[in-house]
N, C-alpha and C positions, 0 to 999 in steps of 0.2 A: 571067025574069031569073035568073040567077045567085046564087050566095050575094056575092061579091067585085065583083060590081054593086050587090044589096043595100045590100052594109055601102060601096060608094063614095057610094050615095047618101044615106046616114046621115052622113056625113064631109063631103059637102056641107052637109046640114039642118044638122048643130052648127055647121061654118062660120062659117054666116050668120045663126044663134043667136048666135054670141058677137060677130059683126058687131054685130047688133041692140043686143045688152045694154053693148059699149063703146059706142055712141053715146049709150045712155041714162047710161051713167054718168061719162058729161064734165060733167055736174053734178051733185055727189055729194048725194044726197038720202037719206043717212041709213045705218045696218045693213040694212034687207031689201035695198036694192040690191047691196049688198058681198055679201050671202048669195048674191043671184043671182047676180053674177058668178062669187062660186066655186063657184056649183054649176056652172055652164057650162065653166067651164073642166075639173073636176073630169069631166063627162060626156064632154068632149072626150078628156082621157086615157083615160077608159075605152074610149070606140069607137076610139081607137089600140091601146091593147090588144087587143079583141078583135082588131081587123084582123091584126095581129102574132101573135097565135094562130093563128089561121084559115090565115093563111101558113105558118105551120111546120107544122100537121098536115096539110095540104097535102102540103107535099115532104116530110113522114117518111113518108105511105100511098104517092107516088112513087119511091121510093129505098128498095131493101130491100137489108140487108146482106147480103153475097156468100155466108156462112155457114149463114145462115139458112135453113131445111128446112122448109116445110108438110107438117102433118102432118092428115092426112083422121081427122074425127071414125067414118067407117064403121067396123064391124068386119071385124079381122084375117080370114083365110083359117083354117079351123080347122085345116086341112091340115097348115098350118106349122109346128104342134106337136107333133106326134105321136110324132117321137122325144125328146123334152125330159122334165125332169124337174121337179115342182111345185117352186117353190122353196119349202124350209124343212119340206115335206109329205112329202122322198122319191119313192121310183118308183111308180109306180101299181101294181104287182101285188107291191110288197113293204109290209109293217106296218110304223109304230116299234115300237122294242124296248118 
């Protein structure tokens, strides 16, 4: 499965968690039921959240802006250097004063 099968079938479970716990509390029997219900609802926003996460980093790993350059952790060619000068060090075959 999936991660966005995963977390559909978590979206399902709360569901029918919070199915369950309205039917239990059409007769209000007290605070711990009130407690369960907001936790259920409260787990319910939470697994919308994640779901809304998961979507968006989703389409930002799909979608790179046009700008944007990958740059390879390998090293450089040393070749490339050769005529350059150390920044801040001067030339190589001359001293600081």
């Amino acid at each position: 499965m999936s991660l966005n099968d995963d977390l559909a079938a978590v979206q399902r479970c709360v569901d029918d968690l919070v199915r369950a716990v309205g039917r239990l509390t059409a007769d209000p029997a007290g605070p711990d039921l009130r407690r369960v219900r907001a936790d259920t609802d409260h787990l319910r926003e939470s697994v919308a959240l994640l779901r809304a996460s998961v979507t968006t980093q989703s389409q930002g790993r799909a979608h790179r802006p046009e700008g944007l350059v990958t740059i390879p952790d390998t090293p450089y060619d040393s070749s490339l250097w050769t005529d350059s000068d150390d920044e801040g060090l001067g030339a190589r075959d001359r001293h600081a004063p």
